[in-house]
N, C-alpha and C positions, 0 to 999 in steps of 0.2 A: 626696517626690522618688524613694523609691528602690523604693516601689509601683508607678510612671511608667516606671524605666528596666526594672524588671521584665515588666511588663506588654510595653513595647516591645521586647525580648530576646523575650516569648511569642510576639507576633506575626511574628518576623521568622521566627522557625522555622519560626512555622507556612507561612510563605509557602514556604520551604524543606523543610517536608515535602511541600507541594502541588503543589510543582516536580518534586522526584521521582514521584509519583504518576502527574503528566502526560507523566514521558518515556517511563514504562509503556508507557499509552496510546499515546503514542507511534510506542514498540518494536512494539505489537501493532499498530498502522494497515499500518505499512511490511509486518511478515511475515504478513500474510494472506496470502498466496498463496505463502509458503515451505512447502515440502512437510515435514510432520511436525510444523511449529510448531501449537504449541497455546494459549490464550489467558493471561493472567498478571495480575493482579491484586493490587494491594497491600494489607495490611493496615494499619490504623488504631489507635494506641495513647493511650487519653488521659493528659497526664503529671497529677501529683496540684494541685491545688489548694487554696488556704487562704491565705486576703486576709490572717488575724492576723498568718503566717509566713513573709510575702512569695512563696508559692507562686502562682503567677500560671494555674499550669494549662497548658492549648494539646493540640495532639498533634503524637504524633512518628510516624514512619511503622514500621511493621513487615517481615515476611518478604515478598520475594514470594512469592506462590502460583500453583502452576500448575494448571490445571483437566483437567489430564490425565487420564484416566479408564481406567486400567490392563484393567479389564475389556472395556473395547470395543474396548480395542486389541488385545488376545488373541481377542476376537470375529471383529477383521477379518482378522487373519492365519489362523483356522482358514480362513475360506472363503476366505480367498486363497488357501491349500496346496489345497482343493479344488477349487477354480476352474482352477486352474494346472493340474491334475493330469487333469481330464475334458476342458481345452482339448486338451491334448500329444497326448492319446488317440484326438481326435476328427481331429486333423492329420495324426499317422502312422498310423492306421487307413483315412481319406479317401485316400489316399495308396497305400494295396494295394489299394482296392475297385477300381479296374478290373482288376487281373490276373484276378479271377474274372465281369467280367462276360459275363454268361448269351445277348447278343444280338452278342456280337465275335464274327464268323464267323474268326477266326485265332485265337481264345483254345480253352483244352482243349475248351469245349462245343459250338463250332463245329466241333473238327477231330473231334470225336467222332464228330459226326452227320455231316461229308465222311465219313470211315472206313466210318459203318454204309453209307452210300449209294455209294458204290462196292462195296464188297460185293455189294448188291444190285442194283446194275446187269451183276456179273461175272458172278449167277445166271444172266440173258439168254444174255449171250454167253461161256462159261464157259473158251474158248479166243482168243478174241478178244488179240493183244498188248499192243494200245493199252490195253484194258481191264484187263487184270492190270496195268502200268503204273501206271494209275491210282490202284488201289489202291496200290502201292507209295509213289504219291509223296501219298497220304492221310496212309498210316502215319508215312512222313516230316515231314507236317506236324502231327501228333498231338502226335511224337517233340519235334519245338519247341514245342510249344502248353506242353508240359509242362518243357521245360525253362529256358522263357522264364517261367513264373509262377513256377516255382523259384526262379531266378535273381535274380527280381525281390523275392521272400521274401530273399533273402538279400544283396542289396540294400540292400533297407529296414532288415535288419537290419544291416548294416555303420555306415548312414545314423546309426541309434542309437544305437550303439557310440561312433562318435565325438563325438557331442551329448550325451552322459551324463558323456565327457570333459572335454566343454567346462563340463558344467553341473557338474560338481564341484570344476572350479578357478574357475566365478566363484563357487562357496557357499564355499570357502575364504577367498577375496579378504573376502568378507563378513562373516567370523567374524572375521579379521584386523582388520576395520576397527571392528569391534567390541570387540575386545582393543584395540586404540589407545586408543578411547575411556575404557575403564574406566581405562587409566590415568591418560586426563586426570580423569578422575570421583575416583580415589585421590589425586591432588595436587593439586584443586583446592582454594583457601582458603575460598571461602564456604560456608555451611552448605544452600545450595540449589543444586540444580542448576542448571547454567546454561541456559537456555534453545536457545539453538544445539547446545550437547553433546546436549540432549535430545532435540530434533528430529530430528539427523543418527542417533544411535542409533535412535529408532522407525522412521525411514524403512530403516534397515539389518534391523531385523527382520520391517518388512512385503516390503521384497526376500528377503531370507533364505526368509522361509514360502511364497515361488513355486518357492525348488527342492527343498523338504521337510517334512514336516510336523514343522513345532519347538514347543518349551513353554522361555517366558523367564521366570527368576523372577530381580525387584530383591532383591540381597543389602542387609542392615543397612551394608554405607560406601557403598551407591550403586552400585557395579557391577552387571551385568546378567551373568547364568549364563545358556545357552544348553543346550539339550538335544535331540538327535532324539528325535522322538516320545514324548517324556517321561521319555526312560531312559538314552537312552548320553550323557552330557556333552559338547560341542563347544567349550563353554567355560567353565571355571570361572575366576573372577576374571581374571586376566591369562593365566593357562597354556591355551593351544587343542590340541585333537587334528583336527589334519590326516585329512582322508578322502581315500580313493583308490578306484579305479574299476579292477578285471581286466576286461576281456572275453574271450571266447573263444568255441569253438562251442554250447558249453552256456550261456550267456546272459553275463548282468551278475552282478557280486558287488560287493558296498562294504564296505571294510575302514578298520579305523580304524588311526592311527597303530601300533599296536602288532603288526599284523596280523590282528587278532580279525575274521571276518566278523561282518558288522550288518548285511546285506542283507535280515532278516527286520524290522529297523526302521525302513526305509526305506517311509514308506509318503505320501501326497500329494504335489504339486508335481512340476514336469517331473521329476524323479528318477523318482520314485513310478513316475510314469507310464512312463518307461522301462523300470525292472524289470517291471512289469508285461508290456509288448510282447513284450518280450525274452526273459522267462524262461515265461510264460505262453502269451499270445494267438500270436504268429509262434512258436514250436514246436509247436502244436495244430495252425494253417490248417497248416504244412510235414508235420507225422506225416497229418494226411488228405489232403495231396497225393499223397502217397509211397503211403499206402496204394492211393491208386486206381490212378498208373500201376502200382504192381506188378501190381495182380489185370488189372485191362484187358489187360497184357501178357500175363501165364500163362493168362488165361483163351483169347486170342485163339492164343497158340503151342501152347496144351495140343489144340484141335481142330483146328489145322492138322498137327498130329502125328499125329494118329488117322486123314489120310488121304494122300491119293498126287499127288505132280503130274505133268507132263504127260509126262514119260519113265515114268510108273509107279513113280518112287522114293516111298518114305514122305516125309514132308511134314516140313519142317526149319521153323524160329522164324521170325519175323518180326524182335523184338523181343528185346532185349538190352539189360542194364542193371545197376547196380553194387548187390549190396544194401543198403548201408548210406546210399545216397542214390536211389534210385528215380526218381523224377521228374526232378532234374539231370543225370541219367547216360541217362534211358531214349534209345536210336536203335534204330536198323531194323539188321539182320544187311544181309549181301552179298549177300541171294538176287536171282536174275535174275526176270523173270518168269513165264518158265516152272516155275521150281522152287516156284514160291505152290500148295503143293496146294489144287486148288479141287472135285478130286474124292475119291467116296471109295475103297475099296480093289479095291469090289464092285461098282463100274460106272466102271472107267477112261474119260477123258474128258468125264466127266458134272459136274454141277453139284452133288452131293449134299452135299458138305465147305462148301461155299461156300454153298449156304442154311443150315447151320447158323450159318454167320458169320454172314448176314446178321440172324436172330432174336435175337441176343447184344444188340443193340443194347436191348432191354426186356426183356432175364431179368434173375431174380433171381441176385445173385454173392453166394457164402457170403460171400468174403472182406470184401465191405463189408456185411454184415450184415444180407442180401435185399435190399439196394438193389439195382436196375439203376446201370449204370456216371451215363448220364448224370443219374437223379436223385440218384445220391449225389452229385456234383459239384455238383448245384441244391441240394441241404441244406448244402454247405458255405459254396456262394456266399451264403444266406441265411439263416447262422450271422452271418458275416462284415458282412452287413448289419444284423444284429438287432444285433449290437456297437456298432456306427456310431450307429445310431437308440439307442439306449440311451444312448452315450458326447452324443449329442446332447442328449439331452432333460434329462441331467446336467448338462451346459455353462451349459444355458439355464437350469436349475434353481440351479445354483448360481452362476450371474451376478445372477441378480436377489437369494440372499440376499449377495453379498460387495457387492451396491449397497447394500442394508437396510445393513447392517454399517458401509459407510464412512457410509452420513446420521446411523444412530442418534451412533456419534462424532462427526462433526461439529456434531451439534449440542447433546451434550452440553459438549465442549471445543473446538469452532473457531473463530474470533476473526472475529463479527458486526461491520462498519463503522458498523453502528446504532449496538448499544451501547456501540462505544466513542467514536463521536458523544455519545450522551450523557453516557456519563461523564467526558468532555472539558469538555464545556458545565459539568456540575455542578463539578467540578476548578476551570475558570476561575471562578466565579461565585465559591465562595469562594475563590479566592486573590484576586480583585479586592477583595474586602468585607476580606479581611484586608490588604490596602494601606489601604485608605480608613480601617481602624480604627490603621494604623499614622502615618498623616495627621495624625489626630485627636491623638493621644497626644504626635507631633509639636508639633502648635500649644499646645498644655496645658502640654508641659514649656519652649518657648519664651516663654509667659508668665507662667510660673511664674521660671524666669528672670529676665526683667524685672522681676520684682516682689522680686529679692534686692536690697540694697543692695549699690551699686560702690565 
């Protein structure tokens, strides 16, 4: 009888381990399409058996496990921080490529060649009014050509200033909500993670690694340490250091809680990509804007100096402009028309000053370093383009590995509706055989029963 009640105590459990099993299963049918869930699985313990000692045996159920795969996780966030970082690049880069293009007859290339072409229509008629006019209100449009791509350099740059703001108070928000967790991960009772705590943490890391490039190492109680680029901490256990964002005319800087710059480890994820614009690529295109309107100015007021206008005065500037900003600052002086010397000293009235203007248009200028004005402008424009195509062909390059990256995870840890079909199916099959064996056991000890005298 008491091999009977033992045996039906084995079965009942067992039916009650197999119950939990299946709410697993479950658990994992409902969050397949939770973002960050990953699949969980229970272990199987057998208890001891020995018919002499009334040990009747069965199993009990074990840990859940989770099929988490730490290293593909770390997989997906590097090419996520690079993903993030050639996108940002290729958006605010896309974004200045027209100020420089090469076929805008109002952009600096257009007004260049207006400039040289008036010029060379002044040669004709070298007293003509309408024609010195002309060129005057060329220069004028040069004068904006150049301070409209500046403007728009600096624009863009404002544009990033305040996006770098925004992206370091939502990478904040993130470390925060990170630091929540670990404290729930510190007080929880069970000796596993919970499966939702774990999910909402990896998803906070794979958001995290779109605005920097992070390294997250699981400490021995479960918490999760957080790190830029391997080295400055953002969070150890529960303690976070806050990042902040200077801007100013000389770019971006990111400073940690204590004031320390770390802008030298700030490197993928829209961050990344911002320091990069900011402190990099827009100071470059701006010091070769600057450069050109300076020399196109001096070059252009240095031989209108050298000759006479139409009273016979020496020949005064066109072109005026702040040095510390060149391009933003550059306009045209007060001169009238008449005062455009377009002659030279040694045949008043003549055209001589004024076809040397007009040849400027394809000399070499020391100042841009043998460039002619308008091809040095075309090697900028197609700097700027080489960026673009490069920033692209990185996008595309690292979209297709940060797609590799999420399959290989998921399908090392994703929660398949197959398999857990099947192991549904095999869950029920023995929990049913263990009813039917608890059936049995039933009828046995009810006739056995029977058979006691009343």
């Amino acid at each position: 009888m008491s091999n009977l009640l033992t045996s039906y105590s084995s079965a009942a459990n067992s039916m009650r381990t197999y119950e939990k099993a299946m709410e697993v299963v479950q658990n994992d049918t409902v969050n397949s399409n939770t973002p960050g869930y990953v699949r969980q699985s229970v272990s199987f313990s057998s208890l001891p058996f020995d018919v002499n000692n009334s040990q009747a045996g069965g199993v009990t159920v074990g840990a859940v496990v989770s099929s988490r795969d730490e290293y593909a996780e770390h997989s997906v966030q590097l090419q996520q921080s690079a993903y993030s970082m050639s996108s940002t690049i290729v958006l605010q880069l896309s974004q200045l490529q027209p100020l420089f293009d090469l076929q805008s007859t109002t952009g600096v290339a257009g007004s260049l060649n207006t400039l040289y072409a008036a010029f060379s229509q002044l040669t004709v008629s070298p007293n003509d009014a309408q024609t010195r006019q002309a060129v005057l209100t060329a220069a004028s449009g040069l004068a904006t050509a150049f301070n409209v791509t500046a403007n728009g350099l600096t624009t863009g740059a404002s544009a990033i200033d305040s996006s770098a703001q925004n992206a370091i108070k939502d990478l904040n928000t993130i470390v925060s909500d990170i630091q929540s967790l670990n404290v729930q991960i510190r007080t929880q009772s069970q000796s596993t993670p919970d499966p939702s705590v774990d999910a909402r943490l990896h998803v906070d890391l794979e958001s995290l690694s779109q605005y920097a490039g992070i390294t997250s190492v699981q400490e021995n109680d479960g918490t999760v340490s957080v790190y830029l680029n391997g080295q400055k901490p953002l969070l150890i256990g529960t303690t976070q250091d806050v990042l902040s964002v200077v801007t100013n005319s000389s770019g971006i800087t990111v400073h940690s809680s204590d004031g320390s710059d770390v802008t030298a480890l700030v490197s993928g994820g829209q961050l990344g990509a911002m320091v990069t614009m900011r402190n990099t690529l827009i100071p470059s295109y701006q010091s070769q804007l600057d450069q050109l309107a300076k020399n196109v100015a001096d070059v252009i007021d240095s031989q209108l100096n050298s000759g006479v206008d139409q009273s016979g005065n020496p020949g005064a500037a066109l072109f005026s402009y702040n040095a510390a900003a060149p391009a933003q600052s550059l306009s045209i002086t007060g001169m009238t028309p008449s005062q455009l010397a377009a002659a030279s000293a040694g045949n008043p009235g003549g055209n001589d000053n004024v076809m040397a203007l007009s040849t400027l248009q394809n000399s070499a200028i020391g100042g841009l370093g043998g460039f002619s004005a308008t091809a040095f402008f075309g090697n900028l424009s197609a700097n700027l383009g080489r960026d673009v195509s490069n920033a692209q062909n990185d996008q595309t390059t690292q979209q297709q590995l940060l797609a590799q990256a999420k399959s290989l995870r998921s399908d090392s840890s994703g929660v398949s509706l197959d398999e857990e079909a099947a192991r549904l199916m095999e869950y029920q099959k023995t929990y049913a055989a263990t009813g039917k064996l608890i059936t049995v056991i039933d009828s046995m000890t009810q006739t056995l029963l029977g058979l006691i005298p009343s």
